[in-house]
C-alpha positions in Angstrom: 31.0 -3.9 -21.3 29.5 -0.5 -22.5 27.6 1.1 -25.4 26.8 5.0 -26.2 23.2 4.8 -24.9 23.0 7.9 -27.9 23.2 5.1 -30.5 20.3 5.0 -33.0 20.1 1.2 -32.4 20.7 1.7 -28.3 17.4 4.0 -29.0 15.2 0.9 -31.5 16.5 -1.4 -28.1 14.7 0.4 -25.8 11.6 0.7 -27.8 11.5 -3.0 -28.0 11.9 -3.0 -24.1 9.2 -0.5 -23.7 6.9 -2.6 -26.2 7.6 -5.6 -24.0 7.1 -4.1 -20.8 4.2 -3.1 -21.5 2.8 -6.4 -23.2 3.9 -8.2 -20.0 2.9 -5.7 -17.0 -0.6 -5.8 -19.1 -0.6 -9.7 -19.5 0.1 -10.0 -16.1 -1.8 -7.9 -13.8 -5.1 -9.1 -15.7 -3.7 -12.5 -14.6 -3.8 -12.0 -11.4 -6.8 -9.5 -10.9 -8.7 -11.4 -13.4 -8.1 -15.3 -14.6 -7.2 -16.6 -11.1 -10.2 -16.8 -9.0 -7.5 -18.1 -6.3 -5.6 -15.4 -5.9 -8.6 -12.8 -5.5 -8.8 -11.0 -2.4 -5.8 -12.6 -0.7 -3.0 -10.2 -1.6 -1.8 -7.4 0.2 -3.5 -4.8 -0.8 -7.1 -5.9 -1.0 -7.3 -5.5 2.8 -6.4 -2.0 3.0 -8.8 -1.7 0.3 -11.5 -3.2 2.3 -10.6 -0.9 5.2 -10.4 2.1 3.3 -13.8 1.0 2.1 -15.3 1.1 5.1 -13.6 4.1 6.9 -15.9 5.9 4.3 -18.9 3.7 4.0 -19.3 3.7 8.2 -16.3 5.4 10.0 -15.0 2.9 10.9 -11.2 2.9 12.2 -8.9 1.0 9.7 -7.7 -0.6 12.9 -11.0 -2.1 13.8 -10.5 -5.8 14.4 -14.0 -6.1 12.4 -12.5 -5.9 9.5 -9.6 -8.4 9.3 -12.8 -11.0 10.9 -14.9 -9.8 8.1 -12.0 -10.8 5.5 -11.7 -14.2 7.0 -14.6 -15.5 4.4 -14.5 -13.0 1.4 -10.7 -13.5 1.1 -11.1 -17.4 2.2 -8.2 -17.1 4.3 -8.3 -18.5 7.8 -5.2 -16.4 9.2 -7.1 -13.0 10.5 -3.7 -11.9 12.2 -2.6 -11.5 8.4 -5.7 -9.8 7.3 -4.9 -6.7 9.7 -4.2 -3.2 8.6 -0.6 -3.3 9.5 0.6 0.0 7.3 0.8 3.6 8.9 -3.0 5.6 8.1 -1.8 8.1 5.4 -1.3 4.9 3.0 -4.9 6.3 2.2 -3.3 8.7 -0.2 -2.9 5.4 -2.2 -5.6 3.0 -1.0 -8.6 5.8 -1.0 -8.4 6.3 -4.7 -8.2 3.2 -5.7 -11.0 1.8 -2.9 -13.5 3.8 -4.9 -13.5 1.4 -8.4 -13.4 -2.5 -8.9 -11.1 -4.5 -7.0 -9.9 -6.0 -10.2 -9.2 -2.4 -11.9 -7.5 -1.1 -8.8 -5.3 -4.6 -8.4 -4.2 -3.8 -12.4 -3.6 -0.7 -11.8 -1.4 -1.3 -8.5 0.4 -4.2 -10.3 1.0 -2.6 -13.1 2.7 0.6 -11.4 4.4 -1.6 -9.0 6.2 -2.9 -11.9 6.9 -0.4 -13.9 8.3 1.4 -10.9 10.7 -1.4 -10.7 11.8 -0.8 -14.3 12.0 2.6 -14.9 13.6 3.2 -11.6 16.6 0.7 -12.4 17.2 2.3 -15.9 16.9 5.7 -15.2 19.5 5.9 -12.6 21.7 3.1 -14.8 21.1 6.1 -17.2 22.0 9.2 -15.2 25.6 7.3 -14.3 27.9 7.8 -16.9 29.9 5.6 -18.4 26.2 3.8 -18.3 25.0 0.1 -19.1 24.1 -1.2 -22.3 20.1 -1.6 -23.0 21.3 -5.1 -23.3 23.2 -5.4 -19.8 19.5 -3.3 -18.4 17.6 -6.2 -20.4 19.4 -9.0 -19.0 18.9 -7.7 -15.0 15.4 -6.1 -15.5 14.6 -9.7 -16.8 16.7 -11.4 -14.0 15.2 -9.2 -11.5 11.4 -9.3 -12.5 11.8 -13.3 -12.6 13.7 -13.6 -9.2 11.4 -15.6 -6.8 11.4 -12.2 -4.5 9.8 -9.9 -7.5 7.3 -12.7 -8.1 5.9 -12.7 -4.8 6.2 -9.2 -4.8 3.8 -8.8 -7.7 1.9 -11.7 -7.0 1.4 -10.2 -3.9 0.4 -6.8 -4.6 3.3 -5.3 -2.4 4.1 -1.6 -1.4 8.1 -1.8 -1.3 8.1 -0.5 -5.0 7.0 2.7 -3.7 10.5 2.6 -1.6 12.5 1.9 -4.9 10.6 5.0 -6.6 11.2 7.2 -3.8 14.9 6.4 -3.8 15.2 6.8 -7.4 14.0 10.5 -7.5 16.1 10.8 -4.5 19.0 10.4 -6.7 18.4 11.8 -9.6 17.2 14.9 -7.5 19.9 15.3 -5.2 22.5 15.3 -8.7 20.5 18.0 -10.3 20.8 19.8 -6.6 17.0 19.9 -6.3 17.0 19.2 -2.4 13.4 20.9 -1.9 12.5 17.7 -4.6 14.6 15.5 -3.2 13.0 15.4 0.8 9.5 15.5 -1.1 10.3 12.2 -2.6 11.8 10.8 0.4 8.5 11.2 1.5 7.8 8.0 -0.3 10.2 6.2 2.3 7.7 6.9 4.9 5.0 4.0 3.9 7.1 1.0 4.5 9.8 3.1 6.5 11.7 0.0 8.1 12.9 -0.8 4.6 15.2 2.5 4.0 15.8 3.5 7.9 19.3 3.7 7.2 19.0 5.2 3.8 17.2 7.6 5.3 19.6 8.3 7.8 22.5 8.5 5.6 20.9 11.2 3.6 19.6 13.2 6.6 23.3 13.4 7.8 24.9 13.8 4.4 22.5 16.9 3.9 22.4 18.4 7.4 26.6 19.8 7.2 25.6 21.9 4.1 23.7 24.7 4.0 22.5 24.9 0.7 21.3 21.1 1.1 19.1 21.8 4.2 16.0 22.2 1.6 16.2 18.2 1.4 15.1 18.4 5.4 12.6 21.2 4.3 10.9 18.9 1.6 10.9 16.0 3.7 9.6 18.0 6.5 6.8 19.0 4.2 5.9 16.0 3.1 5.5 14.8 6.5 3.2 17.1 7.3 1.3 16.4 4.5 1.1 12.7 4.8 0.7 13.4 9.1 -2.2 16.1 8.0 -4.1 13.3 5.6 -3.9 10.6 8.4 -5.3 13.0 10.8 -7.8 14.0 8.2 -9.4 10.5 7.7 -8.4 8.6 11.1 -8.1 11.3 14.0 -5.6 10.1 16.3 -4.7 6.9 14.8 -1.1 6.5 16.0 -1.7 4.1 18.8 -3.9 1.9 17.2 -1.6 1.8 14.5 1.2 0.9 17.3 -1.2 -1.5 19.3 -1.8 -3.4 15.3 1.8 -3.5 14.8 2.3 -5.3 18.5 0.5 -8.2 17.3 2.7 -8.8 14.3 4.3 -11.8 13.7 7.7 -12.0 15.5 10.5 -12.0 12.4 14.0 -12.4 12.7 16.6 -10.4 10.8 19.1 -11.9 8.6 22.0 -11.3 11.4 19.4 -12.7 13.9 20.0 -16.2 12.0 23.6 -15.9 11.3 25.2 -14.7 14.5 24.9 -14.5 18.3 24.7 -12.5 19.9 23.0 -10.3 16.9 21.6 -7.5 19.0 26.1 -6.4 19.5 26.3 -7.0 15.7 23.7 -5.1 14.2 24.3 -1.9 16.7 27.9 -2.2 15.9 26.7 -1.9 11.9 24.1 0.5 12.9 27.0 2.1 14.4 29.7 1.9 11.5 26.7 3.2 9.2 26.2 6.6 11.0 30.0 6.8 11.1 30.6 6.3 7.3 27.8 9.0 6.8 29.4 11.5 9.0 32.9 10.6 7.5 31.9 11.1 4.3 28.9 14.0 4.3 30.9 16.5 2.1 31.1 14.6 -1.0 29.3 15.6 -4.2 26.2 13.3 -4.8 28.2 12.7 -8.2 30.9 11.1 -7.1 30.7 7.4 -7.4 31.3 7.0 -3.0 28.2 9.2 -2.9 26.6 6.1 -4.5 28.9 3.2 -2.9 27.3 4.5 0.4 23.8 4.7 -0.7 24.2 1.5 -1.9 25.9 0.0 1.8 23.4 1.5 4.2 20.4 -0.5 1.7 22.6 -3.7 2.1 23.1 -3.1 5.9 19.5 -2.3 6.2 18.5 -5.4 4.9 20.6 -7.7 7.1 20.1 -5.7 10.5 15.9 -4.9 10.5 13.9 -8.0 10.4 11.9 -8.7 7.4 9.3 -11.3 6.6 10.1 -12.7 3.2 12.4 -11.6 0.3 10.2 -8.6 -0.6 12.1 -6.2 -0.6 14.9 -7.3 -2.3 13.0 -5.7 -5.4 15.9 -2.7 -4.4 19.1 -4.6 -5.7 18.8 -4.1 -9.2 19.2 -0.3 -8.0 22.0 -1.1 -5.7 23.9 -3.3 -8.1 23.8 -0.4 -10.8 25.0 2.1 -8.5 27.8 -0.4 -7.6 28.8 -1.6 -10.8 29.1 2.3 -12.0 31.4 2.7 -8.7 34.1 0.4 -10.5 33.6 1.6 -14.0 34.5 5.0 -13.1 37.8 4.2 -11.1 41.0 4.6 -13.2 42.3 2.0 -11.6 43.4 -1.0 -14.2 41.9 -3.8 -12.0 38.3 -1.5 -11.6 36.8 -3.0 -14.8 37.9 -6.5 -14.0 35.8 -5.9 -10.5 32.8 -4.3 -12.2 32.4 -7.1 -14.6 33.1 -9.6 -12.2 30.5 -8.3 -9.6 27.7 -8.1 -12.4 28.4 -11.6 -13.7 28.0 -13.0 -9.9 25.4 -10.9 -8.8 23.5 -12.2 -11.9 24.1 -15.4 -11.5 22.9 -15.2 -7.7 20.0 -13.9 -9.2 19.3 -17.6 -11.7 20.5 -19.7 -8.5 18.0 -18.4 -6.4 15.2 -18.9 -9.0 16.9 -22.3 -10.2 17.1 -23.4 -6.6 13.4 -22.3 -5.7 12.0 -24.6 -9.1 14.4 -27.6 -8.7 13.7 -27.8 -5.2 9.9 -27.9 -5.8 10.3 -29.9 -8.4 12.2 -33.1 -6.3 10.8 -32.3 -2.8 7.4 -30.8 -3.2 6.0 -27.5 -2.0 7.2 -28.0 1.8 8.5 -24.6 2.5 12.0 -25.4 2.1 12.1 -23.6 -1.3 11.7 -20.8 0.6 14.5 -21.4 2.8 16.7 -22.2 0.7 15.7 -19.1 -1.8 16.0 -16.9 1.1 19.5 -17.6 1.6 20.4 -16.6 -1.5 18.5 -13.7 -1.8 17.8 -12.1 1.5 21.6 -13.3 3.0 24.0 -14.1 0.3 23.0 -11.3 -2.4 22.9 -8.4 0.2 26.2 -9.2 1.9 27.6 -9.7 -1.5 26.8 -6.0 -2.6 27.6 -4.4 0.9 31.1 -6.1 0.3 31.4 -4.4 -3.0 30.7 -1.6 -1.4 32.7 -1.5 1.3 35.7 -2.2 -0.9 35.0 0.9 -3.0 34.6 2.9 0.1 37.9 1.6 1.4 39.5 2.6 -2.1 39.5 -0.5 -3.8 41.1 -0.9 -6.3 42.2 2.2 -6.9 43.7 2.4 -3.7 42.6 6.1 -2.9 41.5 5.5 0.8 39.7 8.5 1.8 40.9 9.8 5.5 38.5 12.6 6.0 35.1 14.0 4.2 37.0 17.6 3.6 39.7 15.4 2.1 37.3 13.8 0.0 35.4 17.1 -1.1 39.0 18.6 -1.9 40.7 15.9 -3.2 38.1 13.6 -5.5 36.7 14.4 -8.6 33.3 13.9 -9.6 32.7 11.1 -11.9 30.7 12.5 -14.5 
């Protein structure tokens, strides 16, 4: 299942890879900037753009109901509730920049780094683990995941949650090097859609609060902060309510354990719950060993069924997650560990052509009703996460190698590193 990523042909592989990235993120954000006249103006991040445009043409707030009314007929979209500015203020360290050239440069440039973000963040941590994937196993998921009906929309939508995926990715590749300070700077980049790594977030704030020399993640993160609280101040003085009065007239969403089970509010606090527990339990381990990971990858999955999220966007994480998990069983001694890596990448995969078979055959015999989406949303948003937080869970309950860890002092003592 593997292949020394030091190979000279490994090396020609990922050349290619890079070649064809590149030929497609180029071929497709002109696309969609450019050659569909449609899709102008009605993504996500045109309307910040617009706002951001006029917070420095007149001062006005980025809150200001004038704008989503004033979108209504240059986006030629009727729904205004959707046209609001609905992200925190200091998303101006993005949205400024790019307000100040052509909509269909900036939308290129967004798309093009919200793919590549995607990419680079997948391989470089498939990269960092050792024993690592093939550039032929990264091929097949990058290819898997880009195509998936959730990376679709997310690129066709110009979305933010890539700069989640990013921020996680430095994260981890940060905390293994021991750069805290680094690491809680680039958890900074959890802040601008922070619903989508809440748990994340809290996992790493416990696993580097018990430690003394891993309190500079808190320092960088606490920097950060500031930075991003200092900018929002900068350019919209006192635009917390506001932001909390926008975010009131969201759509109500449900969560995927809002839809499964009743009643969900017990369920998701008792996996709220287990989370903080696991974290605590296990807050002394070395961010190399492969439960370090396994957790990482858990509190994602549990994040995803607990908070209510419109859509599948953010599923654009499980490529990550799936990597960290597959490593988990590679590195296990146990002689059932490779059967479970290679049988959790074959059905993760294959989740991943259901979901986009499903979405095209279902257009294809019932028309575009909406029930494409239903049905792709069980298989992405429900059946892929629960997949992968069982794989996790298994690894944290020491199978198959039936090490069960009792205690995090235990664990720190007792395990070795996997790399």
């Amino acid at each position: 299942m593997l292949k020394d990523s030091t190979d000279p042909q490994e090396k020609q592989k990922y050349i290619v890879l890079i070649v064809i990235g590149l030929l497609y993120s180029v071929g497709i954000a002109y696309t969609f900037a450019v050659l569909l006249p449609t899709q102008r103006y009605t993504d996500d991040l045109y309307p910040r753009l617009y706002a951001s445009q006029q917070l420095l043409a007149e001062g006005r707030s980025l809150y200001a109901d004038a704008n989503a009314a004033e979108l209504v007929p240059i986006a030629g979209w009727p729904k205004v509730d959707q046209l609001r500015f609905y992200y925190p203020a200091y998303v101006l360290l993005f949205t400024l920049p790019l307000s100040l050239i052509p909509y269909e440069a900036a939308r290129m440039v967004w798309t093009m780094a919200g793919l590549w973000s995607i990419w680079l963040g997948t391989v470089w941590v498939a990269r960092a683990l050792k024993p690592a994937l093939s550039v032929n196993q990264l091929t097949l998921l990058l290819v898997l995941l880009t195509t998936s009906v959730p990376a679709l929309q997310h690129t066709l939508n110009a979305q933010f949650n890539w700069l989640d995926l990013l921020g996680l990715t430095l994260i981890i590749l940060a905390v293994r090097r021991e750069k805290y300070f680094l690491a809680g700077l680039a958890a900074g980049l959890l802040l601008f859609k922070p619903q989508t790594t809440l748990l994340p977030l809290a996992f790493l704030l416990i696993w580097t609060a018990f430690e003394r020399r891993r309190w500079f993640f808190w320092i960088g993160l606490t920097a950060a902060s500031l930075f991003l609280l200092g900018l929002a101040e900068l350019f919209e003085p006192g635009w917390l309510v506001p932001f909390l009065q926008q975010l009131s007239r969201y759509e109500p969403i449900e969560s995927v354990v809002d839809s499964l089970w009743n009643p969900y509010q017990l369920v998701s606090g008792l996996l709220v719950l287990a989370t903080l527990w696991f974290s605590f339990k296990f807050r002394r381990l070395s961010a190399h060993h492969y439960l370090f990971n396994s957790l990482l990858a858990l509190t994602i999955c549990l994040n995803y069924v607990v908070v209510p999220f419109y859509g599948m966007l953010h599923i654009v994480l499980l490529g990550l997650v799936l990597v960290l998990l597959v490593n988990g069983f590679l590195v296990q001694a146990a002689p059932t560990a490779s059967a479970a890596a290679t049988w959790l990448w074959w059905t993760a995969n294959a989740l991943f052509v259901i979901g986009l078979l499903a979405f095209g055959l279902t257009i294809a015999l019932a028309g575009a009703t909406g029930l494409q989406i239903t049905i792709a949303e069980m298989i992405y948003k429900t059946l892929l996460p629960l997949l992968l937080a069982l794989a996790a869970l298994l690894q944290i309950f020491g199978w198959p190698s039936g090490n069960v860890v009792h205690s995090s002092a235990a664990a720190a003592g007792r395990l070795q590193a996997s790399e």
